[in-house]
Biopython code that builds the backbone (N, CA, C, O; Angstrom):
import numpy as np
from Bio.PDB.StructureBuilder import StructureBuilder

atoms = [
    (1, "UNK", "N", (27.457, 2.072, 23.195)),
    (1, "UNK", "CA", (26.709, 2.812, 22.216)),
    (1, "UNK", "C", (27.619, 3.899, 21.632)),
    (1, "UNK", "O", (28.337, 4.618, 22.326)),
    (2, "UNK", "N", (27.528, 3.958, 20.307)),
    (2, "UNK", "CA", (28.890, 4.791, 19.909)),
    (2, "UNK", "C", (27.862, 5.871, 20.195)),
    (2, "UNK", "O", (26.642, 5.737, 20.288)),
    (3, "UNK", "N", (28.840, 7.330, 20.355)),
    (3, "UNK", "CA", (28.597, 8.658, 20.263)),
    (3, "UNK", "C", (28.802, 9.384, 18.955)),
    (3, "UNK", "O", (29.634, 9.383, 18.048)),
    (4, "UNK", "N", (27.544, 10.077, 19.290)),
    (4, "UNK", "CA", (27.233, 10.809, 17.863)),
    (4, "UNK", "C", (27.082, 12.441, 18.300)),
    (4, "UNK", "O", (26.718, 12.816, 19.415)),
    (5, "UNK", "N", (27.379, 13.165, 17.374)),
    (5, "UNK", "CA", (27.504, 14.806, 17.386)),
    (5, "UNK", "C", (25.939, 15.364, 16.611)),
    (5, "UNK", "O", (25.436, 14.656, 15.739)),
    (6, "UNK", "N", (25.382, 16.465, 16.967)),
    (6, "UNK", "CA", (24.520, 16.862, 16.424)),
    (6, "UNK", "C", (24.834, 17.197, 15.101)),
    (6, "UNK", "O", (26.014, 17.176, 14.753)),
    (7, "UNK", "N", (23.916, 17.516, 14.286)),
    (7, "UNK", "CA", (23.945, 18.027, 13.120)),
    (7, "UNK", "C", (24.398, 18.833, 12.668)),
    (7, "UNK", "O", (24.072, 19.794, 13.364)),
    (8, "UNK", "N", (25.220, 19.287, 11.603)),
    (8, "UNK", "CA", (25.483, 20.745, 11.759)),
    (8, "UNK", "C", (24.771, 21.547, 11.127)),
    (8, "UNK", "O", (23.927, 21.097, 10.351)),
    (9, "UNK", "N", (24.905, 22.725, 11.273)),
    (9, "UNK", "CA", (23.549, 23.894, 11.307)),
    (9, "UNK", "C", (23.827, 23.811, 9.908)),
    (9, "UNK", "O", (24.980, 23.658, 9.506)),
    (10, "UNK", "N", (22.276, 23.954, 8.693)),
    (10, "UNK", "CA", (22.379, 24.310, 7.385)),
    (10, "UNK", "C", (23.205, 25.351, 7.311)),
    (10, "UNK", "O", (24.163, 24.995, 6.626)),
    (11, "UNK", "N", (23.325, 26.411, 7.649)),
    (11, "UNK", "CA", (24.069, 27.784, 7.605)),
    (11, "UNK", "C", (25.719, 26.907, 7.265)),
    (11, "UNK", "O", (26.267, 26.803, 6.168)),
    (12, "UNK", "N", (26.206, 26.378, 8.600)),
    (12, "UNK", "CA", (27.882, 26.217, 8.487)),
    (12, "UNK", "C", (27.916, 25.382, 7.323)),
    (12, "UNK", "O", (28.975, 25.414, 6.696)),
    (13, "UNK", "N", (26.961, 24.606, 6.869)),
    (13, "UNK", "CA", (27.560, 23.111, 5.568)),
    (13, "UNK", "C", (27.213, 24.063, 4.336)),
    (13, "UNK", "O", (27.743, 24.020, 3.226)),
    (14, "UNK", "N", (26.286, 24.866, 4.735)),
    (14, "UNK", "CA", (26.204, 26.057, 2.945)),
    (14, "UNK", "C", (27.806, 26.706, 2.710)),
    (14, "UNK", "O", (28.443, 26.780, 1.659)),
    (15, "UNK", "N", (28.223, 27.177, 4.210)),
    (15, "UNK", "CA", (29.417, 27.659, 4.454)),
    (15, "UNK", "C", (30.678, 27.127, 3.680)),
    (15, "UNK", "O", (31.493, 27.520, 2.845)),
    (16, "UNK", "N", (30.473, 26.362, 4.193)),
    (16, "UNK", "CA", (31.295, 25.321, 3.409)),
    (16, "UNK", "C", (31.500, 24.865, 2.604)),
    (16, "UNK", "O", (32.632, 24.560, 2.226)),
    (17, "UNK", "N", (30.492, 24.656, 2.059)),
    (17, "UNK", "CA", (30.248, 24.382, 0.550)),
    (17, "UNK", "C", (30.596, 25.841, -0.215)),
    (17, "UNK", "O", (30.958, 25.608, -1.368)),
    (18, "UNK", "N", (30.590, 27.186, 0.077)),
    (18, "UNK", "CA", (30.508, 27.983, -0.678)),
    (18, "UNK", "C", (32.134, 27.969, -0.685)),
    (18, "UNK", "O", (32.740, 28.235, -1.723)),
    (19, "UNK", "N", (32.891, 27.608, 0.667)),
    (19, "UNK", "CA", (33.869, 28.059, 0.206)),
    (19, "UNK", "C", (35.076, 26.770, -0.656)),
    (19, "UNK", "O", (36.206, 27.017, -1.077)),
    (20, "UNK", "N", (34.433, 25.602, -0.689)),
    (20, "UNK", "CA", (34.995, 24.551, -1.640)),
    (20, "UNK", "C", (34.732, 25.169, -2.993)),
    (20, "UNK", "O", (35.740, 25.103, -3.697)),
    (21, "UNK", "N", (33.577, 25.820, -3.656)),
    (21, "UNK", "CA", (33.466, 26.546, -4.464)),
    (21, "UNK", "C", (34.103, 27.622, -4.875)),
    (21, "UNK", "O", (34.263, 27.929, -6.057)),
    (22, "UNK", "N", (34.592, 28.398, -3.667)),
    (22, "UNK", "CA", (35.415, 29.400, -4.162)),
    (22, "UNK", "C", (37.074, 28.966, -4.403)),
    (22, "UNK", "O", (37.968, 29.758, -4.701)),
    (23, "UNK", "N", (37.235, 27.349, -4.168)),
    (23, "UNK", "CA", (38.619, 26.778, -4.673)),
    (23, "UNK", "C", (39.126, 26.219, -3.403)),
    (23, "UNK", "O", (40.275, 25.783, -3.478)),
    (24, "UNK", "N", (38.633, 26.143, -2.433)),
    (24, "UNK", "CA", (39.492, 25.698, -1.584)),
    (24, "UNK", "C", (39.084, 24.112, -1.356)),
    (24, "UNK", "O", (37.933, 23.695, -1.487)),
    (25, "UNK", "N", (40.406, 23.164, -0.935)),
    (25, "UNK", "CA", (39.758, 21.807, -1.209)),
    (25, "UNK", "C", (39.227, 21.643, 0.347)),
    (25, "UNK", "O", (39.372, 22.336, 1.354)),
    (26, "UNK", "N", (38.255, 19.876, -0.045)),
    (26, "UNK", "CA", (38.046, 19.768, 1.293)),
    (26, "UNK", "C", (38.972, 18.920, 2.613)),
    (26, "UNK", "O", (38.580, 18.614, 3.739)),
    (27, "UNK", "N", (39.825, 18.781, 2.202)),
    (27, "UNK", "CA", (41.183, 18.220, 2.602)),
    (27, "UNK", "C", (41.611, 19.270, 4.046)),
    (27, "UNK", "O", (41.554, 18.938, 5.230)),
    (28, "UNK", "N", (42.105, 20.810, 3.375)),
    (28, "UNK", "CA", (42.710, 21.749, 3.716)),
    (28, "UNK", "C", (41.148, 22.355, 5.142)),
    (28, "UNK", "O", (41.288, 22.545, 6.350)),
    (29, "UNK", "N", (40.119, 22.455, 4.458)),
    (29, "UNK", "CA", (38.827, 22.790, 5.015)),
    (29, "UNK", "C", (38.525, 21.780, 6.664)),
    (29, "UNK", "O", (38.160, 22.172, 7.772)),
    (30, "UNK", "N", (38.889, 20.345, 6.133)),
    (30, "UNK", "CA", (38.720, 19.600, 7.250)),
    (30, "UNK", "C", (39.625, 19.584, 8.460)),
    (30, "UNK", "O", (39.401, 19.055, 9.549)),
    (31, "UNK", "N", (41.173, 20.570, 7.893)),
    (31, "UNK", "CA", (42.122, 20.825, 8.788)),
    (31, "UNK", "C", (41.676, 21.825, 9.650)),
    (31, "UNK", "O", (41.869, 21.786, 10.866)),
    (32, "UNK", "N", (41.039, 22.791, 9.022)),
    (32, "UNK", "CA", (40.948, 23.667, 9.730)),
    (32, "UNK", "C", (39.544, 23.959, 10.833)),
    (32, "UNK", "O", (39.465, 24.556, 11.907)),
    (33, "UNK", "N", (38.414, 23.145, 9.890)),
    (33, "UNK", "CA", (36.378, 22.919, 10.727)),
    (33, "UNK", "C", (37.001, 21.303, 11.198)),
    (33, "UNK", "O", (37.902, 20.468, 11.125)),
    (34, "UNK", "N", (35.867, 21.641, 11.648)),
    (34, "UNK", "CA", (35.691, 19.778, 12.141)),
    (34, "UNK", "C", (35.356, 18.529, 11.219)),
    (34, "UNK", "O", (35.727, 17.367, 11.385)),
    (35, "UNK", "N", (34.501, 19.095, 10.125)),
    (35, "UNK", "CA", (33.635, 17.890, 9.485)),
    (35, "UNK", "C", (34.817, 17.090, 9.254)),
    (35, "UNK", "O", (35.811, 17.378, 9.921)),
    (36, "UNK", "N", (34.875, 16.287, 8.559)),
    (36, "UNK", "CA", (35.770, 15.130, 7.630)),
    (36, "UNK", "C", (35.872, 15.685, 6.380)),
    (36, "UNK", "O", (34.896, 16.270, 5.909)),
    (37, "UNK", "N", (37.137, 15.574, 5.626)),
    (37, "UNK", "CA", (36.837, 15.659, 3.853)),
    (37, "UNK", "C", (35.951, 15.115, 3.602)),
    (37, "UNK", "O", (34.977, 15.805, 3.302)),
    (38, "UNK", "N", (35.823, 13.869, 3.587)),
    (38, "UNK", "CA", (34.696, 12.999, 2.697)),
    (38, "UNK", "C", (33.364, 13.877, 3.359)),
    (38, "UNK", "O", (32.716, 14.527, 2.539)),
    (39, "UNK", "N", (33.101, 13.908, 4.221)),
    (39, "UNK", "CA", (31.668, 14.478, 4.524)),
    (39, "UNK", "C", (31.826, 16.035, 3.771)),
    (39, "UNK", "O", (30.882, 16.633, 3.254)),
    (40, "UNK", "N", (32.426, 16.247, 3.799)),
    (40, "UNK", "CA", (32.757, 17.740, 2.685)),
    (40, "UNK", "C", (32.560, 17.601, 1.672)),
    (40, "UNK", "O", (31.952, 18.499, 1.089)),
    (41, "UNK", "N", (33.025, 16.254, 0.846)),
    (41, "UNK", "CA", (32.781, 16.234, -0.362)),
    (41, "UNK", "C", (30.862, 15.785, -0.614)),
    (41, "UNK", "O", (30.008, 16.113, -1.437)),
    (42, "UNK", "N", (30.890, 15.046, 0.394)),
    (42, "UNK", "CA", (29.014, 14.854, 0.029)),
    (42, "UNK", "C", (28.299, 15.814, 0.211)),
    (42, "UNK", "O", (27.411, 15.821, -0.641)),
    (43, "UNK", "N", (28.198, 16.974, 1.171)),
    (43, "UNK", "CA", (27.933, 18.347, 1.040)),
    (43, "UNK", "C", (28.082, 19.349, 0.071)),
    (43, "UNK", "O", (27.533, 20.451, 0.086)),
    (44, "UNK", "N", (28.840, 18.916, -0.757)),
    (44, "UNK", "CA", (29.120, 19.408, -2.494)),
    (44, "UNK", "C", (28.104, 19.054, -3.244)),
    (44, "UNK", "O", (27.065, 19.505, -3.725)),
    (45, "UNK", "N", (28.913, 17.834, -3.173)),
    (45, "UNK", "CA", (28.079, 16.856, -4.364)),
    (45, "UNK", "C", (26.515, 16.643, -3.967)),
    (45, "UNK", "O", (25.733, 16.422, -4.892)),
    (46, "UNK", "N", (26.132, 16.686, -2.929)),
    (46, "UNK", "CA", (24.946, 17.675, -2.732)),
    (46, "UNK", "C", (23.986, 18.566, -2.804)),
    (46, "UNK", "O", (22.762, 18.655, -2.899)),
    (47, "UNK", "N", (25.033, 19.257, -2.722)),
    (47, "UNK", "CA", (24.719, 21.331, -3.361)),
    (47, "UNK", "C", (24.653, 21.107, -4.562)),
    (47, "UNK", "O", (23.712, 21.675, -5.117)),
    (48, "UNK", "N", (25.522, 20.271, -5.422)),
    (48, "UNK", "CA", (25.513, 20.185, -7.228)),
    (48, "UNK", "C", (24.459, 19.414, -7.779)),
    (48, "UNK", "O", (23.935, 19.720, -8.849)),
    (49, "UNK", "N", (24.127, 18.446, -7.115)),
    (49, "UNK", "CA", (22.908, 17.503, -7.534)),
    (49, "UNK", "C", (21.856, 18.658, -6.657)),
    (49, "UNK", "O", (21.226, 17.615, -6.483)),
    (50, "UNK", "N", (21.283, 19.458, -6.144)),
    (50, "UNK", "CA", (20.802, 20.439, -5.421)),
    (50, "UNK", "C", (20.059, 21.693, -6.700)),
    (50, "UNK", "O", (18.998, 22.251, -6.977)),
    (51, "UNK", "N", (21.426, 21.599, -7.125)),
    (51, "UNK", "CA", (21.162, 23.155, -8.115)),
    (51, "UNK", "C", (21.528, 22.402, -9.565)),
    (51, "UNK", "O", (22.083, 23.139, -10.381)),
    (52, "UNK", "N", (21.339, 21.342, -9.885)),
    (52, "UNK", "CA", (21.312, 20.593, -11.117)),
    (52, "UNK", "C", (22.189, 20.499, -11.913)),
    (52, "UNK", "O", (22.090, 20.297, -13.123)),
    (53, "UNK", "N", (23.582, 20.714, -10.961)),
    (53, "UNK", "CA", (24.908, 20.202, -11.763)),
    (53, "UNK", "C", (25.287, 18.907, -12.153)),
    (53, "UNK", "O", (26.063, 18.389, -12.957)),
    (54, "UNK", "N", (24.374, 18.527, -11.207)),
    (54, "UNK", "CA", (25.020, 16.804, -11.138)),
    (54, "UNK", "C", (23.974, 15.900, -11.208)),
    (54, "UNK", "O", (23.325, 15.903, -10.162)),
    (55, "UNK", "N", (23.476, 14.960, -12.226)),
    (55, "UNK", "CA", (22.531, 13.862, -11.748)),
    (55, "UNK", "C", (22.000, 13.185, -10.287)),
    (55, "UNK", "O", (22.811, 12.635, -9.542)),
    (56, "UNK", "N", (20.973, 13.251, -10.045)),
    (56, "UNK", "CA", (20.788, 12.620, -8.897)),
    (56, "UNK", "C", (19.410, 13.157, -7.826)),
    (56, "UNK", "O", (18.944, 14.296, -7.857)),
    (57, "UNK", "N", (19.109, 12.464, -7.259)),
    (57, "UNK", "CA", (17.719, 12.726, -6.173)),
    (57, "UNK", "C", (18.806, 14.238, -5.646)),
    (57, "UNK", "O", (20.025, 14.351, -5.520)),
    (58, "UNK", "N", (17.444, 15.392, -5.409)),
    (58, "UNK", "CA", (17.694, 16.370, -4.693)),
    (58, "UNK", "C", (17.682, 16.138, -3.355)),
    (58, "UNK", "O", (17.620, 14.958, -3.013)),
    (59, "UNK", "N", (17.734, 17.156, -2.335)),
    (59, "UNK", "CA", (17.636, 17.109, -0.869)),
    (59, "UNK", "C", (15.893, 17.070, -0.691)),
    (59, "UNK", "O", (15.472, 16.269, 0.144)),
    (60, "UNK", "N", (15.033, 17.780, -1.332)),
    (60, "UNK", "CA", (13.939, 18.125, -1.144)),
    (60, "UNK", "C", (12.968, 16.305, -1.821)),
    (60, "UNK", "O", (11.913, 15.765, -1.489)),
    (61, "UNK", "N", (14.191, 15.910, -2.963)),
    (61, "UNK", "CA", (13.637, 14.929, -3.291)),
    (61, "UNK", "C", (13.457, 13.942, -2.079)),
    (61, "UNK", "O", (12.356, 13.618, -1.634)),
    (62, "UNK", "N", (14.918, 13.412, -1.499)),
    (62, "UNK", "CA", (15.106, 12.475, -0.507)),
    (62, "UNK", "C", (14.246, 12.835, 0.449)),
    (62, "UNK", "O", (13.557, 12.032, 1.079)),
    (63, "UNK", "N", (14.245, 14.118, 0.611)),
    (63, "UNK", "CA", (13.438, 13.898, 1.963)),
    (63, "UNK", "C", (11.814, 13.385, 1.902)),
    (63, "UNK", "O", (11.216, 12.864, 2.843)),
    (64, "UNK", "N", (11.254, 13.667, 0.546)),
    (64, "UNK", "CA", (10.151, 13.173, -0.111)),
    (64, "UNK", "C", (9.909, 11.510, -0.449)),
    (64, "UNK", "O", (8.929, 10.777, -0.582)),
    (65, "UNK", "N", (11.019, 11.397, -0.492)),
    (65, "UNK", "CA", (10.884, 9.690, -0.745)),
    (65, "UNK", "C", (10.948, 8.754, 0.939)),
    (65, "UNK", "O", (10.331, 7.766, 1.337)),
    (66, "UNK", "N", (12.006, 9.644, 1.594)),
    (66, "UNK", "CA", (11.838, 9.138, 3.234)),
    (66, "UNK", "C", (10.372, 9.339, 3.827)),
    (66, "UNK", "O", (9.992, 8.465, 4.606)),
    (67, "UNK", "N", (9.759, 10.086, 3.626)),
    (67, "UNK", "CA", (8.471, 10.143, 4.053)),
    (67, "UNK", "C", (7.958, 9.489, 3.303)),
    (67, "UNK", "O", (7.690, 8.433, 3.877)),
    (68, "UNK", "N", (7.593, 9.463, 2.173)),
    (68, "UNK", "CA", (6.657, 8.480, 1.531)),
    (68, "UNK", "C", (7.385, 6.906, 1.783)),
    (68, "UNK", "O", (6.618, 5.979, 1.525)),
    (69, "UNK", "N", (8.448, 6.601, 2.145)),
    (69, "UNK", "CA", (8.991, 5.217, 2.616)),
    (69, "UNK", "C", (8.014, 5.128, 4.012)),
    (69, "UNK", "O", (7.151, 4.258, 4.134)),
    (70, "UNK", "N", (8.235, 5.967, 4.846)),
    (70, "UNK", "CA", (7.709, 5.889, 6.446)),
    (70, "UNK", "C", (5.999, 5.959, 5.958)),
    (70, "UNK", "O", (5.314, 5.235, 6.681)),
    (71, "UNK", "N", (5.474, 6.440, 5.245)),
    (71, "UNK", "CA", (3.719, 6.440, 5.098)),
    (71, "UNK", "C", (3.473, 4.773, 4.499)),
    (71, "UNK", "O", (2.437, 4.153, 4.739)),
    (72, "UNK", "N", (4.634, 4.201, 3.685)),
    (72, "UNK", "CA", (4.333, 2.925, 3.196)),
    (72, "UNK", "C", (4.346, 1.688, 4.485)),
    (72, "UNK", "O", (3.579, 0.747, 4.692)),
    (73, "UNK", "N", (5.516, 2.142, 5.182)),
    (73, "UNK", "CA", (5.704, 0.978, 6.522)),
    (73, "UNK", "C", (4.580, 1.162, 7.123)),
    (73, "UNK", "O", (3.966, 0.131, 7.398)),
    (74, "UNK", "N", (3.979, 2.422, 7.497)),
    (74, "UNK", "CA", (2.576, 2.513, 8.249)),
    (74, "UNK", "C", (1.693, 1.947, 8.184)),
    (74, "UNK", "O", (1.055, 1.329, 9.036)),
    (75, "UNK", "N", (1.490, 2.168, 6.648)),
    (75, "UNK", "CA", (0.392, 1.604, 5.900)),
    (75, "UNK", "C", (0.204, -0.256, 5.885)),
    (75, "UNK", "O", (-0.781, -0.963, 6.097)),
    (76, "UNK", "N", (1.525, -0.565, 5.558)),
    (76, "UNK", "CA", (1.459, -2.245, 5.723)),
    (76, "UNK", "C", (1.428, -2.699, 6.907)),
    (76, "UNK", "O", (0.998, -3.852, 6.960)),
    (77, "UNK", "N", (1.833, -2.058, 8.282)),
    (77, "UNK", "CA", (1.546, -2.433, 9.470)),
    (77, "UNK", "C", (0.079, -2.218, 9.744)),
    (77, "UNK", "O", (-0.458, -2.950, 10.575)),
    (78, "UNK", "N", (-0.641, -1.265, 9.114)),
    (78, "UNK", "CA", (-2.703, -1.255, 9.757)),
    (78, "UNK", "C", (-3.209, -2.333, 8.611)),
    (78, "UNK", "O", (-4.177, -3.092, 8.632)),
    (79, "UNK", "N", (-2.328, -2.147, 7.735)),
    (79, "UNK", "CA", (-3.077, -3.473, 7.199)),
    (79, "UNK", "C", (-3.042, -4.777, 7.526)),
    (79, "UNK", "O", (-4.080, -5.368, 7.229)),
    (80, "UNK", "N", (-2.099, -5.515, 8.103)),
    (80, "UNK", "CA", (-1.601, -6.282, 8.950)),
    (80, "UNK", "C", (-2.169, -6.676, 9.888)),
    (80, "UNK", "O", (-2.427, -7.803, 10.310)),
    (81, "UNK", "N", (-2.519, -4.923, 10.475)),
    (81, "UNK", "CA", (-3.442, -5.593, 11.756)),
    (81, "UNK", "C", (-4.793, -5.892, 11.318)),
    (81, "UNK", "O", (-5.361, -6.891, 11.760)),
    (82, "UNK", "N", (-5.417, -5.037, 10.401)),
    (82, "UNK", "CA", (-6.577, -5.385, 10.327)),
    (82, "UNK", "C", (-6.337, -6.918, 9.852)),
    (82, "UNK", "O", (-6.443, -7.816, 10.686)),
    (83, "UNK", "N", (-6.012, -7.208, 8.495)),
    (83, "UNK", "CA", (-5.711, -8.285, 8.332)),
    (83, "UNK", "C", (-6.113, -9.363, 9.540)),
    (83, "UNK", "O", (-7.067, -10.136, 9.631)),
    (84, "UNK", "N", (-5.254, -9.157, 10.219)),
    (84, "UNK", "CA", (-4.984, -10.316, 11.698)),
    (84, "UNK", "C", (-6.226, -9.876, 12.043)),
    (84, "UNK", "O", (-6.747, -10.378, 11.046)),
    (85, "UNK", "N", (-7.323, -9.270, 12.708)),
    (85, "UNK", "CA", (-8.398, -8.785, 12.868)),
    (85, "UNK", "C", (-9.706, -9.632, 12.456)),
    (85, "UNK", "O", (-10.585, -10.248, 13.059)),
    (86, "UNK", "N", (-9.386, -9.351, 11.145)),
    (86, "UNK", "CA", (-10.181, -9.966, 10.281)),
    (86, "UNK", "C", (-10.184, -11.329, 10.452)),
    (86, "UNK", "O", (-11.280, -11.876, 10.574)),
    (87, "UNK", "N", (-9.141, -12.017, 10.486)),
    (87, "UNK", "CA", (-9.143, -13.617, 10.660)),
    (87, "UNK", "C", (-9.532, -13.514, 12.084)),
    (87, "UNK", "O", (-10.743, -13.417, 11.885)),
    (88, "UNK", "N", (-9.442, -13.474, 13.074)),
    (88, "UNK", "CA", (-9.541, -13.660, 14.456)),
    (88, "UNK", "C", (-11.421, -13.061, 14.423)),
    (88, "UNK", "O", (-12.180, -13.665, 15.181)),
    (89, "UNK", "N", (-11.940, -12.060, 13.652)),
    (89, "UNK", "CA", (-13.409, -12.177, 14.090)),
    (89, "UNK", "C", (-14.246, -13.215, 13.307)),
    (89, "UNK", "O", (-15.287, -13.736, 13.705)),
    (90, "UNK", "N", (-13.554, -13.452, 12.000)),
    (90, "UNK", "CA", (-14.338, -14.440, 11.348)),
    (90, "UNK", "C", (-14.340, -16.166, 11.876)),
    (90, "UNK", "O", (-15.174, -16.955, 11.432)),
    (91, "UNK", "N", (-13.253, -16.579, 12.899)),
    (91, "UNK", "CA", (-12.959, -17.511, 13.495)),
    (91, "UNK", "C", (-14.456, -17.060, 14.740)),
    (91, "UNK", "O", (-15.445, -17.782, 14.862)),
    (92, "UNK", "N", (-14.275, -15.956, 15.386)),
    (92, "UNK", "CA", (-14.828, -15.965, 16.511)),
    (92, "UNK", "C", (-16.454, -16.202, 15.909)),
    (92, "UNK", "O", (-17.117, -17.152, 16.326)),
    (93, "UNK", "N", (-16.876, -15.465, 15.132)),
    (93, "UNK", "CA", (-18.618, -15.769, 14.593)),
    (93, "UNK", "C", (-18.245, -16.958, 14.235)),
    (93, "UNK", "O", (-18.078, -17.439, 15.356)),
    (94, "UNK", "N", (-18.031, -17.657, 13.627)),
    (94, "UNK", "CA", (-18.453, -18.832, 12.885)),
    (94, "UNK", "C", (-17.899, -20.456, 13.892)),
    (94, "UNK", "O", (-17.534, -21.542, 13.442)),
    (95, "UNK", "N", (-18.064, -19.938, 15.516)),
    (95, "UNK", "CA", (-18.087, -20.858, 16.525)),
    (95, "UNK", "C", (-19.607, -20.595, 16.896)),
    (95, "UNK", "O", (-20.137, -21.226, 17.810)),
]
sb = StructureBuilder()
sb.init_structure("model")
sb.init_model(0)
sb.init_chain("A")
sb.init_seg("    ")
for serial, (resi, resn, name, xyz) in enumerate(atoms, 1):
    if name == "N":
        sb.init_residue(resn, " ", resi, " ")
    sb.init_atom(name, np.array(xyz, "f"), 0.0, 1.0, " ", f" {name:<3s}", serial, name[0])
structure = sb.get_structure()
């Protein structure tokens, strides 16, 4: 099972992001924190699609569409069951 690291705290990736903003790349940034460049750069491009620099679903959006994804799987699984329900009592009366 590969190993995975917790999250990092909103505070350090704002951090970070503020200071790719103030010019520093994320190359030099990843030498010195842990994240990866590339995960540096999606923490940008993030923050910019965030504060409407950049086209694209917000953070507040995604997380709105992941929940409404998880209320849809719910939803087709009780229907499902009832579904299955439904056939299995109408079999059982009509013996």
């Amino acid at each position: 099972m590969p190993r995975t690291r917790p999250a990092y705290p909103p505070e350090f990736r704002r951090q970070i992001v503020e200071l790719v903003r103030a010019g520093r790349s994320p190359e030099e940034l990843a030498k010195e924190f842990e994240p990866s460049a590339q995960t540096i750069r999606t923490w940008t491009n993030q923050d910019r699609m965030d504060t409407g620099e950049r086209p694209g679903l917000t953070s507040d959006e995604k997380e709105e569409l992941a929940q409404l994804r998880r209320e849809v799987k719910q939803l087709r699984e009780e229907k499902e069951i009832l579904r299955k329900a439904t056939v299995f009592f109408v079999r059982e009366t009509s013996r």
